[in-house]
GUTIRO-440668 format. One record per residue (C-alpha): x, y, z; residue number from 1. Coordinates in Angstrom, 1 decimal, padded with zeros to 4 digits. Layout:
+--------+--------+--------+--------+
|      u |      v |      w | drenza |
+--------+--------+--------+--------+
|      X |      Y |      Z |    NUM |
...
+--------+--------+--------+--------+
//
This chain:
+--------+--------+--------+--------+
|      u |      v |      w | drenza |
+--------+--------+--------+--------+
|  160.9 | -111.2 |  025.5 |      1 |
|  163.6 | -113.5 |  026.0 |      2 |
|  162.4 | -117.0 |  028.1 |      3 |
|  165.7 | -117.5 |  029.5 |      4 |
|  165.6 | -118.6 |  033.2 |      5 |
|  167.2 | -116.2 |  035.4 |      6 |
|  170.1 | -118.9 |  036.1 |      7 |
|  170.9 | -119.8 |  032.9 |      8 |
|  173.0 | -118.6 |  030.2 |      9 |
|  171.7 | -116.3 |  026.9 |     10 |
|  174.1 | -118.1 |  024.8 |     11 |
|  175.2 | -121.3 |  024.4 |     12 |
|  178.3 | -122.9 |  022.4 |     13 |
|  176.4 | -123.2 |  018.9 |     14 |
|  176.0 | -119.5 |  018.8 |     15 |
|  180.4 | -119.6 |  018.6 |     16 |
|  182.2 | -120.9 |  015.6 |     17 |
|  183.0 | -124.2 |  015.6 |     18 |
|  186.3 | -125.0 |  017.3 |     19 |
|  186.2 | -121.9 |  019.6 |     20 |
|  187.1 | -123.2 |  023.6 |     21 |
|  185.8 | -122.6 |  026.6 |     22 |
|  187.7 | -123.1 |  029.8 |     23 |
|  188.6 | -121.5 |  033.3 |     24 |
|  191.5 | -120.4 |  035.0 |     25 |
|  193.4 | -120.4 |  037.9 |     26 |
|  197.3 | -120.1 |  039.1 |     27 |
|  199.5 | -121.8 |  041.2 |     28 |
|  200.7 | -119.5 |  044.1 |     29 |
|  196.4 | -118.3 |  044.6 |     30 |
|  195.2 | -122.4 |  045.0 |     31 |
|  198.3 | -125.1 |  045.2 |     32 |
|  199.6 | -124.8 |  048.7 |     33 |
|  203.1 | -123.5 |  048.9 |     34 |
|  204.0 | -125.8 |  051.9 |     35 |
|  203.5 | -129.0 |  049.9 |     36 |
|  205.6 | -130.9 |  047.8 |     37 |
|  209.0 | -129.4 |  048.4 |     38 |
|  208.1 | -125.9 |  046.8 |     39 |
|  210.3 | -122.6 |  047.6 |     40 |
|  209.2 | -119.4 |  049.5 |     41 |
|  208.6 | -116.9 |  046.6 |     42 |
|  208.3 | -113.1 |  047.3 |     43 |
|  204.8 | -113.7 |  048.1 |     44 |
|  205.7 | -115.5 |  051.5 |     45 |
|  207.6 | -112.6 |  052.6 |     46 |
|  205.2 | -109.8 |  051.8 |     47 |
|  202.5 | -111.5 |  053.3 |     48 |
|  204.6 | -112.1 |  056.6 |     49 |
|  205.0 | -108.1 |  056.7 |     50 |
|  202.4 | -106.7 |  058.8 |     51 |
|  199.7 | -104.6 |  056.9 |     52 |
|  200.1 | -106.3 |  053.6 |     53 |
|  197.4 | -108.3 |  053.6 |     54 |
|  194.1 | -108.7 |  054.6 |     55 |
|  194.4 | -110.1 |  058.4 |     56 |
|  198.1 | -111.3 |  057.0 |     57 |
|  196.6 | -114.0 |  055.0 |     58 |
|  199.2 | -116.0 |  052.7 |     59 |
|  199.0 | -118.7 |  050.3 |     60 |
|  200.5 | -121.7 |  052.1 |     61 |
|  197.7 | -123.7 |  052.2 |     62 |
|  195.0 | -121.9 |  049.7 |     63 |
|  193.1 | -124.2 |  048.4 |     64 |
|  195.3 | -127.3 |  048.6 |     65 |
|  195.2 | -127.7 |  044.9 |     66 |
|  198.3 | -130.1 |  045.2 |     67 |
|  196.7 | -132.5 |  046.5 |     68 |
|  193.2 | -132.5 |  045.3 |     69 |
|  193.9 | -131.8 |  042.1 |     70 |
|  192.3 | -134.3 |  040.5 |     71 |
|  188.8 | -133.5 |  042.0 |     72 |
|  189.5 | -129.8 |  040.5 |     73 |
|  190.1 | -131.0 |  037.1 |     74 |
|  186.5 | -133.1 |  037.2 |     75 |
|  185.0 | -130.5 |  037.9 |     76 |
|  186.2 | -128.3 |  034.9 |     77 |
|  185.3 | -131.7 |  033.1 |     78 |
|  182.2 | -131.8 |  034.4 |     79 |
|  181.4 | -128.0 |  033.3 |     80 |
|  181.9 | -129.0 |  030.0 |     81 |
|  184.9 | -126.9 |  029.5 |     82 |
|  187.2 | -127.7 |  026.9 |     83 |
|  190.3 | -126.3 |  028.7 |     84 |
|  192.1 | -125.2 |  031.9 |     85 |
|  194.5 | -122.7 |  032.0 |     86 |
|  196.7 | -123.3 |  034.9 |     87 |
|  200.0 | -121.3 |  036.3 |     88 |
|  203.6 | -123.0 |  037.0 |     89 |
|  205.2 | -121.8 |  040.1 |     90 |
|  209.0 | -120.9 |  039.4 |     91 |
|  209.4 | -121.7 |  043.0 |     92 |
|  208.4 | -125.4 |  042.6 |     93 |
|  210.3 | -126.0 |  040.2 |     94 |
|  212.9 | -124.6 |  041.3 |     95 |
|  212.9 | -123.9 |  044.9 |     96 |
|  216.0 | -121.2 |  044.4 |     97 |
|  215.0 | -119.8 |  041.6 |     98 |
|  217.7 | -121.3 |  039.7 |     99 |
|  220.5 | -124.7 |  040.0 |    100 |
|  218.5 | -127.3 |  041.0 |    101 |
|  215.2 | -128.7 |  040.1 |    102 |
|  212.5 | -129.8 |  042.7 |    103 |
|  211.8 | -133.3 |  041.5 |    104 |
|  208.0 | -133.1 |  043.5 |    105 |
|  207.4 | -130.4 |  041.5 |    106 |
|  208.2 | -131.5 |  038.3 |    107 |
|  206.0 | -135.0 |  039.0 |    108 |
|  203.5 | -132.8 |  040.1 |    109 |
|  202.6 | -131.1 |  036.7 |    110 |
|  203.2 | -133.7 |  034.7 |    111 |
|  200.5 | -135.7 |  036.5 |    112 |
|  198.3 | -132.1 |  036.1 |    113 |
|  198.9 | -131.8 |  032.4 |    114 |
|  198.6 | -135.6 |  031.7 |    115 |
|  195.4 | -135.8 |  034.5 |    116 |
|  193.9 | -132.9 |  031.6 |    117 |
|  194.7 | -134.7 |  028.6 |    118 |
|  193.1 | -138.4 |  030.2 |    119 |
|  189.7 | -135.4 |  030.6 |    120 |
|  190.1 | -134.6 |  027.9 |    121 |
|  190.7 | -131.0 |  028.7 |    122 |
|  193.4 | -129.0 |  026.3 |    123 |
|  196.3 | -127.7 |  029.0 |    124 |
|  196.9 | -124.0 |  028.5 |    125 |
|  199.6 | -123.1 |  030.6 |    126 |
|  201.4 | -119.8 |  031.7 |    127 |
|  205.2 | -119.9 |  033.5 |    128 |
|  204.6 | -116.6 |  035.6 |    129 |
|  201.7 | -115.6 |  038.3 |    130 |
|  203.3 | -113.6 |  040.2 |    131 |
|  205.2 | -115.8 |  042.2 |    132 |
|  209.1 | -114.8 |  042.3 |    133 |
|  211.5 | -117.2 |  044.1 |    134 |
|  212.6 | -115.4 |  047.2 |    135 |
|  216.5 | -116.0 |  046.4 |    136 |
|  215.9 | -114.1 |  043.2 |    137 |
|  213.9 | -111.5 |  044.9 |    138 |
|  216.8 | -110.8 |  047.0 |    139 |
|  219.2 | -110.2 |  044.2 |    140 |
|  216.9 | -107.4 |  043.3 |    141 |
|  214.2 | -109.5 |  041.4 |    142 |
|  212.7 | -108.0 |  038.3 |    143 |
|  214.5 | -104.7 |  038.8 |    144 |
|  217.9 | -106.9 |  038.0 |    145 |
|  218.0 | -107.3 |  034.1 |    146 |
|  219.7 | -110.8 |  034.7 |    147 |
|  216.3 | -112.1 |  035.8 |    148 |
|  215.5 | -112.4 |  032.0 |    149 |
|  217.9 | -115.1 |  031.8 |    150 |
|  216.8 | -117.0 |  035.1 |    151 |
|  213.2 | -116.6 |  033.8 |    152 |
|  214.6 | -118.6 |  030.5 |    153 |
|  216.6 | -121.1 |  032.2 |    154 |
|  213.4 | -122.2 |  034.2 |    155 |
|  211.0 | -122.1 |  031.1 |    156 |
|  213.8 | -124.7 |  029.7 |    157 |
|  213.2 | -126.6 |  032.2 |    158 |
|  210.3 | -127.5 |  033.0 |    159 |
|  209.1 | -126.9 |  029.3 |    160 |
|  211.7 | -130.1 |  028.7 |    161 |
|  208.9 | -132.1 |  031.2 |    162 |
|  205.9 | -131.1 |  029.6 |    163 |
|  206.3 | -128.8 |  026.9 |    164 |
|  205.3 | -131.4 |  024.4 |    165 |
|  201.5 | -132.2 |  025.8 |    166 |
|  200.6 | -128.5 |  026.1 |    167 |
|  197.8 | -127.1 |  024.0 |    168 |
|  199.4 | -123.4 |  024.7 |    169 |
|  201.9 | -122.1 |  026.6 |    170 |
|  202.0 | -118.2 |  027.7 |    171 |
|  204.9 | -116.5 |  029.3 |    172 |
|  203.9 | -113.8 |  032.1 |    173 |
|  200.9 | -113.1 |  033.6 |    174 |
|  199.6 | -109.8 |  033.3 |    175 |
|  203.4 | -107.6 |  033.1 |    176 |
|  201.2 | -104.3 |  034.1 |    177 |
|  200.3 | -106.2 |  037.8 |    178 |
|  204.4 | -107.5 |  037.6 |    179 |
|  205.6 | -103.9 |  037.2 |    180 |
|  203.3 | -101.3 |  037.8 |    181 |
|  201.2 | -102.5 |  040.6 |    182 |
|  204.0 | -104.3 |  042.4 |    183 |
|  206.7 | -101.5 |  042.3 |    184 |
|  204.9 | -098.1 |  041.6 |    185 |
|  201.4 | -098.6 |  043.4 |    186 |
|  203.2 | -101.0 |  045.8 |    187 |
|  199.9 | -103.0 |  046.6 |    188 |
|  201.3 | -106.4 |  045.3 |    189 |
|  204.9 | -107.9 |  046.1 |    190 |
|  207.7 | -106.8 |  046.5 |    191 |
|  205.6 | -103.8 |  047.4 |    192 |
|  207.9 | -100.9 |  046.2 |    193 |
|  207.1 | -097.3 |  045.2 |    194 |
|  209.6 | -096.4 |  043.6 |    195 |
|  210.1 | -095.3 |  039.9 |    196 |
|  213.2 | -096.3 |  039.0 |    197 |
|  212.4 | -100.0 |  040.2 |    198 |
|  208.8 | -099.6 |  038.1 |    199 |
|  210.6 | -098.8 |  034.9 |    200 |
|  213.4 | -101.4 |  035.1 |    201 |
|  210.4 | -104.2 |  035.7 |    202 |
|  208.5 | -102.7 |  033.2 |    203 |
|  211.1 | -103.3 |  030.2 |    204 |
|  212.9 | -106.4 |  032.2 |    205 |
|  209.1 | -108.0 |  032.2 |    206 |
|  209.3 | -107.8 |  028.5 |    207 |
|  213.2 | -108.8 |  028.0 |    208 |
|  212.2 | -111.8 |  030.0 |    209 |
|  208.6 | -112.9 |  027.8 |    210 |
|  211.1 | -112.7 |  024.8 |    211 |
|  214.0 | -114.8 |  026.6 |    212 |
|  211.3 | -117.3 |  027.2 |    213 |
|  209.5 | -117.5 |  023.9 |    214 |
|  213.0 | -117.9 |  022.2 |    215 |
|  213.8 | -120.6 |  024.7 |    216 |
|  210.2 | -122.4 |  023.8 |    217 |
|  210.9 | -122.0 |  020.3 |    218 |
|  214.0 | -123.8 |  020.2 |    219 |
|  212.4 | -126.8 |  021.7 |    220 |
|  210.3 | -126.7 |  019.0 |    221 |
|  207.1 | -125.6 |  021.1 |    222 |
|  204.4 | -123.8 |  019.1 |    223 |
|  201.7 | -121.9 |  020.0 |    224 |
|  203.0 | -119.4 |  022.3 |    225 |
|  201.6 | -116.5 |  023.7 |    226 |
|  201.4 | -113.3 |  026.3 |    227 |
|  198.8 | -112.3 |  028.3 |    228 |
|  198.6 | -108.5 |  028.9 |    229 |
|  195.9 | -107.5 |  031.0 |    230 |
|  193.4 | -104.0 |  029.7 |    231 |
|  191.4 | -101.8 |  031.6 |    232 |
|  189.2 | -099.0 |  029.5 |    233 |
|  190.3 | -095.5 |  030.9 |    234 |
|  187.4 | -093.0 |  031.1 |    235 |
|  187.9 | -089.1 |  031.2 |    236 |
|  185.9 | -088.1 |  034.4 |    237 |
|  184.6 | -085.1 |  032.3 |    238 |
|  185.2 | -083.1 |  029.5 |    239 |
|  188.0 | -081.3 |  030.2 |    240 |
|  191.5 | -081.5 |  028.1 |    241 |
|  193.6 | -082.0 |  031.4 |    242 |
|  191.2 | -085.6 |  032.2 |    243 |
|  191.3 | -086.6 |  028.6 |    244 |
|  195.2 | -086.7 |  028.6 |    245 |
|  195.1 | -087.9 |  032.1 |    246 |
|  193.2 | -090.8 |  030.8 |    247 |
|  195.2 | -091.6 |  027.9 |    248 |
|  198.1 | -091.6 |  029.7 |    249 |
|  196.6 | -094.1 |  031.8 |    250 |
|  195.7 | -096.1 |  028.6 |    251 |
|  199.3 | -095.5 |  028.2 |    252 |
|  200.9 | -097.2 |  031.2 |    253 |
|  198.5 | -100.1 |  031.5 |    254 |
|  197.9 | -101.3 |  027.7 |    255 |
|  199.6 | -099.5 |  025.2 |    256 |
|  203.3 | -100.0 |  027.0 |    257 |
|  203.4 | -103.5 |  026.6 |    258 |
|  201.5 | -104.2 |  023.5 |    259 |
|  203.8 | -101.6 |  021.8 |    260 |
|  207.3 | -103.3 |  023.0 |    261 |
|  206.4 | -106.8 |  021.8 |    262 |
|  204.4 | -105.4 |  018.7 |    263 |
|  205.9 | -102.7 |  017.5 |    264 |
|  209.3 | -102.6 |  019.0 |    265 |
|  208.9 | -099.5 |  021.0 |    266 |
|  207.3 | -098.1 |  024.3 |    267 |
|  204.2 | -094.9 |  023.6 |    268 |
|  206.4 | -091.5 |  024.0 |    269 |
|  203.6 | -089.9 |  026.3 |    270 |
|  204.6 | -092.8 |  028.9 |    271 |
|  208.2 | -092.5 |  028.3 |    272 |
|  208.4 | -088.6 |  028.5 |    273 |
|  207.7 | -090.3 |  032.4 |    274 |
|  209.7 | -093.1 |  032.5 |    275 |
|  212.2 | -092.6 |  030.5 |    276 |
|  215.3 | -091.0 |  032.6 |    277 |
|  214.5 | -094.2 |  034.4 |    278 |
|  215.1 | -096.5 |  031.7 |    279 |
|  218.4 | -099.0 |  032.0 |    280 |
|  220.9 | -097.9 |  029.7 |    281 |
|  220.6 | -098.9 |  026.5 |    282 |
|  217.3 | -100.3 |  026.1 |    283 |
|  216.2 | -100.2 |  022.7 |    284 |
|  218.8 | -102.8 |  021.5 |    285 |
|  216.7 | -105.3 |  023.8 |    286 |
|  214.0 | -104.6 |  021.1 |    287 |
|  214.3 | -107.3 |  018.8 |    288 |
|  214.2 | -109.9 |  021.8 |    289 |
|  211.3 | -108.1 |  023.1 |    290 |
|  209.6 | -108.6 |  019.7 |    291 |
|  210.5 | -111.9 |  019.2 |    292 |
|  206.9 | -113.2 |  017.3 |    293 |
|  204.3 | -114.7 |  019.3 |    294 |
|  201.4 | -116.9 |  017.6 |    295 |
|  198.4 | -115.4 |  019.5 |    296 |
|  197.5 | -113.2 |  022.5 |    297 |
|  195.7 | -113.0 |  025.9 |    298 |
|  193.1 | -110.7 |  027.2 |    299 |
|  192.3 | -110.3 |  030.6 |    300 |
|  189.8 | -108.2 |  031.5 |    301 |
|  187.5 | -106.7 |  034.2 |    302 |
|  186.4 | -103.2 |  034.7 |    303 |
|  186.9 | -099.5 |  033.1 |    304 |
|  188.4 | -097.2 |  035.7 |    305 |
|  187.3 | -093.1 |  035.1 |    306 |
|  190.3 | -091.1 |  035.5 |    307 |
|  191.3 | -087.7 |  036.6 |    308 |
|  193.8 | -084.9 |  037.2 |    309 |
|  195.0 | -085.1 |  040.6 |    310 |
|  197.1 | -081.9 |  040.0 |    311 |
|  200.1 | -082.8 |  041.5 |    312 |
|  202.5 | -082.1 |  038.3 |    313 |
|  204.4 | -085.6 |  039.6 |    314 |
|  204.2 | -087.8 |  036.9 |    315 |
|  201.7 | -089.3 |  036.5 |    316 |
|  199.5 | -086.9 |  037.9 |    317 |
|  196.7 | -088.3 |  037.7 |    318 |
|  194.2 | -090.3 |  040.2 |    319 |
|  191.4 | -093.1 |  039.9 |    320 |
|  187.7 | -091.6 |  041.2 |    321 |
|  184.2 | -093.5 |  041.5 |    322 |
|  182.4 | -094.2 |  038.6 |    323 |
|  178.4 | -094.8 |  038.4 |    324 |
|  177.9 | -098.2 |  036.9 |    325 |
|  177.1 | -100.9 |  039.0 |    326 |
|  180.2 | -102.8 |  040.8 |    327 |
|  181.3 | -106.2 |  041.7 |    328 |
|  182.6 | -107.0 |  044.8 |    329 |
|  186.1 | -105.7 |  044.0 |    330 |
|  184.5 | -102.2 |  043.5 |    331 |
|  185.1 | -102.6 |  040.0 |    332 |
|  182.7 | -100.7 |  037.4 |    333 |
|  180.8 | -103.7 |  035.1 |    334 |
|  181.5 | -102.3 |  031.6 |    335 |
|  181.4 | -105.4 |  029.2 |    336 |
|  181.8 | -102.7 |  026.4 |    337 |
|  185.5 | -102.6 |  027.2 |    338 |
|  186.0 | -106.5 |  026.0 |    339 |
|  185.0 | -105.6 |  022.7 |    340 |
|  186.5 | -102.7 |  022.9 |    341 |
|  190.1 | -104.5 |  023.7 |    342 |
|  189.4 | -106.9 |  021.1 |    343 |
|  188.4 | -105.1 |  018.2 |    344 |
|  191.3 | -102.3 |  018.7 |    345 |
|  193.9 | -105.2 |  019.5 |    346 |
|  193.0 | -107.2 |  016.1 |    347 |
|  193.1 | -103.8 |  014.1 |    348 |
|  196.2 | -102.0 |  015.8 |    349 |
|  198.7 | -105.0 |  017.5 |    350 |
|  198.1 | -108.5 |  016.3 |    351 |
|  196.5 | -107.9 |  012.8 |    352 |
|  195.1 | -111.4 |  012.5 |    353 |
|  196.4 | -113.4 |  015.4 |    354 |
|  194.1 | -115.3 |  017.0 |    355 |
|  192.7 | -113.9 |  020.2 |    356 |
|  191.9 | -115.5 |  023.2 |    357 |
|  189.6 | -113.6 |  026.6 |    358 |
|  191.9 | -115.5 |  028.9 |    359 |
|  190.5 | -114.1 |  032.1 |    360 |
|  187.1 | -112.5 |  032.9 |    361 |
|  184.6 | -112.9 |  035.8 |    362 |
|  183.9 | -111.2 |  038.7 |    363 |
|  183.6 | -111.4 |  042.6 |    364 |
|  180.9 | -111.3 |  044.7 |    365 |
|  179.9 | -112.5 |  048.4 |    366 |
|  178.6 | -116.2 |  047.7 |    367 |
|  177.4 | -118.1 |  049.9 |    368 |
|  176.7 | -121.7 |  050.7 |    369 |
|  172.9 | -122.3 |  052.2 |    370 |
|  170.9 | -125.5 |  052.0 |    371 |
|  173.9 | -127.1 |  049.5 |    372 |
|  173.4 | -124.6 |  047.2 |    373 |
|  175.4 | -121.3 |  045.8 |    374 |
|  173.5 | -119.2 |  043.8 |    375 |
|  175.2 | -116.3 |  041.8 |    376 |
|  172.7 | -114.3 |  039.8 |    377 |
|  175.4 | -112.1 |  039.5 |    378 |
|  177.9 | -114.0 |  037.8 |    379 |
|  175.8 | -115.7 |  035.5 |    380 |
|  174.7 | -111.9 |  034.4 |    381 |
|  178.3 | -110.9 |  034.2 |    382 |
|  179.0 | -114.0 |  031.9 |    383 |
|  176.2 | -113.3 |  030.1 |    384 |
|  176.6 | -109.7 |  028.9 |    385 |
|  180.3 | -110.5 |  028.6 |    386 |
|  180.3 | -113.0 |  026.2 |    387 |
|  177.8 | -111.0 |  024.0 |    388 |
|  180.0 | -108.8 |  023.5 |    389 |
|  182.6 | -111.6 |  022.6 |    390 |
|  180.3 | -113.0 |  020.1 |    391 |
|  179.8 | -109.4 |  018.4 |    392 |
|  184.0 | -108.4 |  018.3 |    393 |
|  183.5 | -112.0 |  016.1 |    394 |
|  180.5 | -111.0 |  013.9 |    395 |
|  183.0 | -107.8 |  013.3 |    396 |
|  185.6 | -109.7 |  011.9 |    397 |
|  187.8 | -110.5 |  015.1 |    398 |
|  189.6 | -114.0 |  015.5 |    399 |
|  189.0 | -114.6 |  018.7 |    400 |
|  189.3 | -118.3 |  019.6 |    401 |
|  188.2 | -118.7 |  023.2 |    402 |
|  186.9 | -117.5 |  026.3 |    403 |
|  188.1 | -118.4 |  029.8 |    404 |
|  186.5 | -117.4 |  033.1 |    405 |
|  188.2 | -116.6 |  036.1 |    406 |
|  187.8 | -118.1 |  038.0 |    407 |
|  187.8 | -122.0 |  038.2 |    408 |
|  187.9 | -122.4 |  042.3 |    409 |
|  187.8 | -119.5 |  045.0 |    410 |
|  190.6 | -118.8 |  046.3 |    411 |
|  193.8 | -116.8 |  047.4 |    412 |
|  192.9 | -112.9 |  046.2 |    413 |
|  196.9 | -111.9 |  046.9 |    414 |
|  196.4 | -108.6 |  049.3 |    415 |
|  192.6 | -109.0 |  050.0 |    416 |
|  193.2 | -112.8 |  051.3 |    417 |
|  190.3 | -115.0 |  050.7 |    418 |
|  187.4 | -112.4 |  051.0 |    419 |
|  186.7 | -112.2 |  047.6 |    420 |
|  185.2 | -114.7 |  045.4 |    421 |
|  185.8 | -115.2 |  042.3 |    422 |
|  185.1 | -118.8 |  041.5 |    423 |
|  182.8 | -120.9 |  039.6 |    424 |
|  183.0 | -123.3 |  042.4 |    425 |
|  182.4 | -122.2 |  046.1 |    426 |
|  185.5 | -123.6 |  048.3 |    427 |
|  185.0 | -123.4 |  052.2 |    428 |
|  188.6 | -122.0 |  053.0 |    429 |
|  188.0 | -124.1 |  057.0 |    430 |
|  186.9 | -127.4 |  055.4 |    431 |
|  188.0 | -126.7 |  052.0 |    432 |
|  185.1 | -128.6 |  050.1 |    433 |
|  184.3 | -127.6 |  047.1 |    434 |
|  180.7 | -126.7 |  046.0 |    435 |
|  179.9 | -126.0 |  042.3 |    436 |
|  177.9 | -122.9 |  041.9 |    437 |
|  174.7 | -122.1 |  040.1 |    438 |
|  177.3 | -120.1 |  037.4 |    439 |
|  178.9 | -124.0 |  036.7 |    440 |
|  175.8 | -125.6 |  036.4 |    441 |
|  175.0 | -122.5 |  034.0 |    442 |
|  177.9 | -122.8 |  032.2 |    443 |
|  177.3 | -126.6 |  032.0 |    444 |
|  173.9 | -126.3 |  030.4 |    445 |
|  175.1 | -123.7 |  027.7 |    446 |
|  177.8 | -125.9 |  026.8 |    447 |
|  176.8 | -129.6 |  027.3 |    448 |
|  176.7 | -130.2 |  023.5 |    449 |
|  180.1 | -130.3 |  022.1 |    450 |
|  179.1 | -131.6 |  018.5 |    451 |
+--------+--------+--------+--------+
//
């Protein structure tokens, strides 16, 4: 029997290989504060100001005020013993219309962020795109507009010409399945379309745009670069041929579409024989931007989802239905499997030998603060099974290089407002103090010597 206490960790950073980094996350628009420091509206703003968008029409203006206590933030991923902090640059800070001028508040802003990481000694990992769309360019049809490849690279130039040089990593766009998919099929993120010509014009324009931005990195002579593509294991909801290719289709849309246009060039037929009399004109010459080479990838991951028929013969036909296994408080299944899953197949089928990094995993649940004190027995147990599974995709070969929780600080959950909490740290949204939770004090423990 093990003698771990119940609020500690199973493993601790000598059971990794040396160098590997452990670090948390957050992103701009979810804990900055939109109205300071001269930032633009982004397309955020205006979906949350539409009635029935979000939770009691909650928005990000204030969040967790990240902009101005920023400094407190990063001691506490200091404190953790975390090795790095992978943070989001808002397009709309930078530049307020998307494009033209730059906000001068905003460039100051991360360059004190990425230098206050470097005086930590904390590595910067930084990604150019959460979501976060200036609302001028939303206007001129956003990421349905193939031009907004070019705007994306215009404003990586930018503020890649500030800070490009201190960053450990850079990444392009967040999660392109939750830019495209979720955000003009499902509709249940901004701009909120449903609409399937707008879903596969983001879904290749996503893509046209990583590559525009890599190539613009590149010739600044930044290295290191990276996408993060976000996975979610697809189980048949029984044993029937019509839920296994309802399933794999679903593996389709959400991780084999985008691995396969920057790895291989080209988009899964199965998904195409959907999408594709929706395609822009022309598409495969963008191809060779698409694939432009990056030097390692991001996984984010959270839940399987078990997947059915719906019988509608409307592509795609198919609908999401309760699973059994226990569920955090998004209602996602806990199935740590599917990390090692996404690794392994990843290494073997896309990257062949890239490095790998877990850049987001964690869960929420309904902390609260009593007596000073958050415990999370959840969390900890989450972490814990997760990042066995981490350590055996390595004993199998895979070169995975770190793993980052999501997420650093509660805080802004887009649509569902500031219900559910993912953080580390507990942040009362009236006072907005921040309380470390038993999970950081975990974490802390497991990785308090660095060598």
């Amino acid at each position: 029997m093990s003698d771990r206490k119940p609020m500690d960790l199973d493993l601790a950073r000598a059971d990794f290989p040396p160098g590997f980094v452990f670090g948390a996350a957050t992103s701009g628009y979810q804990i900055e504060g939109r109205r300071f420091g001269g930032c633009g509206l982004s397309h955020w703003d205006t979906f949350a100001a539409t009635p029935g968008n979000t939770v009691r029409g909650e928005d990000g203006a204030t969040a967790c005020d990240h902009y101005h206590r920023w400094r407190e933030d990063l001691d506490l991923v200091r404190d953790a013993g975390l090795d790095c902090y992978r943070f989001s640059i808002s397009w709309s800070r930078v530049l307020p219309e998307g494009r033209g001028a730059p906000n001068p508040a905003g460039l100051d802003f991360y360059e004190r962020l990425v230098d206050g990481m470097l005086e930590r000694g904390l590595q910067p990992f930084a990604t150019l795109y959460h979501w976060d769309l200036p609302v001028p360019l939303a206007d001129l049809g956003g990421w349905r507009n193939r031009d907004v490849a070019d705007w994306f690279a215009d404003y990586t130039e930018v503020i890649m010409k500030r800070i490009g040089d201190r960053l450990e990593t850079a990444a392009t766009i967040n999660e392109p399945w939750c830019v495209s998919w979720l955000s003009h099929f499902l509709g249940e993120h901004a701009p909120g379309l449903r609409d399937i010509r707008a879903t596969a014009r983001s879904m290749h324009h996503v893509l046209l745009a990583h590559g525009r931005a890599t190539q613009a990195m590149r010739s600044l002579g930044m290295k290191n670069l990276g996408l993060v593509t976000n996975f979610e294991y697809a189980s048949p909801a029984d044993d029937s041929p019509e839920a296994a290719r309802a399933a794999r289709l679903y593996d389709g849309i959400y991780n084999r579409w985008f691995l396969g246009g920057v790895f291989d060039k080209a988009y899964p037929q199965d998904v195409l024989e959907g999408l594709g009399p929706h395609m822009p004109e022309g598409y495969e010459q963008d191809f060779d931007i698409i694939g432009t080479p990056v030097d390692w990838l991001g996984i984010n991951y959270y839940t399987r989802k078990v997947i059915a028929p719906d019988g509608s013969g409307q592509f795609p036909a198919l609908k999401e239905v309760e699973g059994p296994l226990p569920k955090t408080q998004m209602n996602w299944e806990i199935f740590p499997e599917g990390l090692h899953h996404f690794i392994t197949w990843t290494h073997r089928r896309y990257t062949k030998g890239l490095p790998i990094y877990v850049t987001e995993n964690g869960m929420a649940s309904p902390d609260t603060l009593s007596d000073g004190r958050v415990d999370d027995p959840a969390r900890i147990e989450y972490l814990n099974r997760h990042l066995k599974e981490v350590r055996r995709a390595i004993d199998e070969g895979a070169p995975v290089k770190g793993y980052i929780v999501w997420s650093l600080l509660d805080n802004y959950e887009w649509s569902l407002g500031y219900e559910k909490r993912f953080g580390l740290v507990h942040v009362d949204f009236d006072t907005l103090e921040r309380t470390p939770k038993a999970s950081w004090h975990a974490l802390g423990r497991a990785l308090k010597d660095k060598g």
